[in-house]
N, C-alpha and C positions, 0 to 999 in steps of 0.2 A: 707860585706867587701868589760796570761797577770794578768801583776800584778797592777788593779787598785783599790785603799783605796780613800776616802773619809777624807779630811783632810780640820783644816781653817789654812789658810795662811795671816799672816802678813807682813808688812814688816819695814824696817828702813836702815838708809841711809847707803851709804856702802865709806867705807875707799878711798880714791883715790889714783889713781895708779900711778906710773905706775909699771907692772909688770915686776918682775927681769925674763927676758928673757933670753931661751938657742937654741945656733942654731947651727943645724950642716951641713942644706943648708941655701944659701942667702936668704931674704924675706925681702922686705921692711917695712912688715906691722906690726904695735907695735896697741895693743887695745886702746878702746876710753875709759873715763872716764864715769865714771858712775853715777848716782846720787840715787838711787833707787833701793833696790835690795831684791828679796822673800828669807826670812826664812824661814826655812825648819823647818816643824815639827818633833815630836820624835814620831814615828808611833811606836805601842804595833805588831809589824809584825815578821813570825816566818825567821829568819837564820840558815844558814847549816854552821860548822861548818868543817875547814880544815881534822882533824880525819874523822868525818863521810863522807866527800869525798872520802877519799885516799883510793886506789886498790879497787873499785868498777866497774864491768865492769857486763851490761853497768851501768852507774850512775842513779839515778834518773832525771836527765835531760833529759836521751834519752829516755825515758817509755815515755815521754809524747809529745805528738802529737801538736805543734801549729796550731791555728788558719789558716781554709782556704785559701788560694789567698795568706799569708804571705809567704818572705822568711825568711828562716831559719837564725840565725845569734847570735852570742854573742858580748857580751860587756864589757868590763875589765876597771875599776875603779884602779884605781894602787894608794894607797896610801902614801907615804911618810915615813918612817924608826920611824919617830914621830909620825905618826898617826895623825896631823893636816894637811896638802896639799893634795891634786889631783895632777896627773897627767893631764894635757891638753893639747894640741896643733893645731895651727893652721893647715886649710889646704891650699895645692899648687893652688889648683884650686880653694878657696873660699877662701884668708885669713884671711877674716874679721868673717868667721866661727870657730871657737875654738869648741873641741870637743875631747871625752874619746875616747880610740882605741876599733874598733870594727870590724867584719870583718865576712862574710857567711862558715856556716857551709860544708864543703864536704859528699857527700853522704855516708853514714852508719858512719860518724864521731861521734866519742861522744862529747856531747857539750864544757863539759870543756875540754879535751883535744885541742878542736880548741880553746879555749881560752888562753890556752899556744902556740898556733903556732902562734896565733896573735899579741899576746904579741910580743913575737921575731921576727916575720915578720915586724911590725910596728916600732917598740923602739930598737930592738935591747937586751930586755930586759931577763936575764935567771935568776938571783939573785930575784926571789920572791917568796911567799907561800901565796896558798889560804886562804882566811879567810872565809867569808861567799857564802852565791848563794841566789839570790831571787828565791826563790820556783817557780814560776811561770813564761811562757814569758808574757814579757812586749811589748806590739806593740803599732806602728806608721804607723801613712799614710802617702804614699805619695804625696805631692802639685803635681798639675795636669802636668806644668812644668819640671820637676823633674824625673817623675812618665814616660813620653813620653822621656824625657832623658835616663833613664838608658831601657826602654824597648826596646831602641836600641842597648845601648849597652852590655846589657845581653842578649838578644835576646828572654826573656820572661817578662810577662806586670805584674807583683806582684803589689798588691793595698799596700804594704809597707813591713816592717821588722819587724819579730816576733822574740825578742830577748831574749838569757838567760843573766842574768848579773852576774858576777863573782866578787869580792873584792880581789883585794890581795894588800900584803905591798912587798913592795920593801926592800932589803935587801943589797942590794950593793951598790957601790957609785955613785954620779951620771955622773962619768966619763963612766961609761958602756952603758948608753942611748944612741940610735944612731938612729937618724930619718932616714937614710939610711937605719934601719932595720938591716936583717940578709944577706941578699945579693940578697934573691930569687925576691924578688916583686920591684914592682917597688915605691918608696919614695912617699907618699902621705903628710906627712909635712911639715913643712917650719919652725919655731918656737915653742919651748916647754917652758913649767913652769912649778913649783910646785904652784897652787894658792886653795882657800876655796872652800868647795863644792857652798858655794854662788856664787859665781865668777865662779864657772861651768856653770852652770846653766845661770849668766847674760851673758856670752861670746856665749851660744849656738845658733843656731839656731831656729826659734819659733817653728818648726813643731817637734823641738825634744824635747825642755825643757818640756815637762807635762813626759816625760819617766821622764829624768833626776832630776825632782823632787820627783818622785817614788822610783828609786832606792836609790839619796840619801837620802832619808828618808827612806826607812828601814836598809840602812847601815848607818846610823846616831850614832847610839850607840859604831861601833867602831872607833869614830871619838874623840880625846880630843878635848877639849876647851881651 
């Protein structure tokens, strides 16, 4: 603020944009068009289920220990009332970065509960319900750059982020989203959409998209077509 399958990946050409954009600080930056973009396969992968979440303390997410040197952190997939869009948005300090809200764990936090603080802290967002949880953290390393970046300014040197990933649908309208968040943090966005999990994935970052094609491939199934 690890769940790795074995999949083949195709691809085909992808729709061009541009994307209907929402903003609730200035940002100059509107995405590039694209001509290329991976499909996501339909992974046979097991999900948790909003019932088998609820009043579990702790959850099955905190029993489980990440990966060494990783820090701790969730990831929230917010999907659309339709169940076809993402949630994305750019960020302040990368524009040309587009990316799902994510954010580090607090100590003795249970996982999904910080992915309801994130949610809110980030979007603004309190109108959703769980759907699924990738069983497993899913991590990424960090470019060496990056890596020397924040072990400044975290003040410790994590070789990346071991994440749990959470799915929920959004239930209210989209007058509620507010990249100001909730008030506490301070605004990391600039620009929001609802776009395809493809369009996730092509707007991400490289050293994140192999997560991104993981999760959305096992949340793939609660996705219409």
């Amino acid at each position: 603020m690890a769940l790795f399958c074995r999949s083949i990946i195709s691809t085909f050409p992808l729709p061009r944009f541009p994307l209907q954009l929402n903003t609730s600080i200035p940002s100059p930056y509107y995405p590039p068009k694209s001509h290329q973009i991976t499909a996501l396969p339909l992974l046979r992968c097991k999900t948790v289920s909003f019932a088998s979440l609820s009043s579990q303390s702790p959850s099955s997410s905190s029993m489980e220990n990440p990966p060494e040197g990783y820090r701790r952190n969730v990831g929230i997939c917010l999907m659309n009332p339709s169940n076809k869009k993402i949630f994305a948005a750019s960020r302040l300090d990368i524009p040309s970065a587009w990316q799902m809200p994510q954010g580090g764990v607090d100590d003795n936090e249970d996982p999904r509960n910080a992915a309801i603080r994130e949610l809110r802290e980030e979007t603004g967002v309190t109108s959703a319900e769980i759907v699924a949880e990738v069983p497993h953290w899913v991590t990424y390393d960090f470019p060496p750059d990056v890596r020397e970046k924040l072990r400044h300014q975290w003040g410790s040197d994590w070789k990346g982020q071991a994440q749990k990933w959470f799915l929920f649908k959004f239930t209210g309208k989209d007058e509620e989203i507010n990249l100001l968040g909730d008030g506490t943090e301070k605004a990391e966005f600039g620009e929001w959409s609802w776009i395809s999990p493809e369009q996730v994935i092509e707007l991400a970052v490289e050293f994140k998209k192999p997560v991104y094609k993981e999760v959305l491939s096992v949340f793939s199934q609660h996705f219409q077509q």
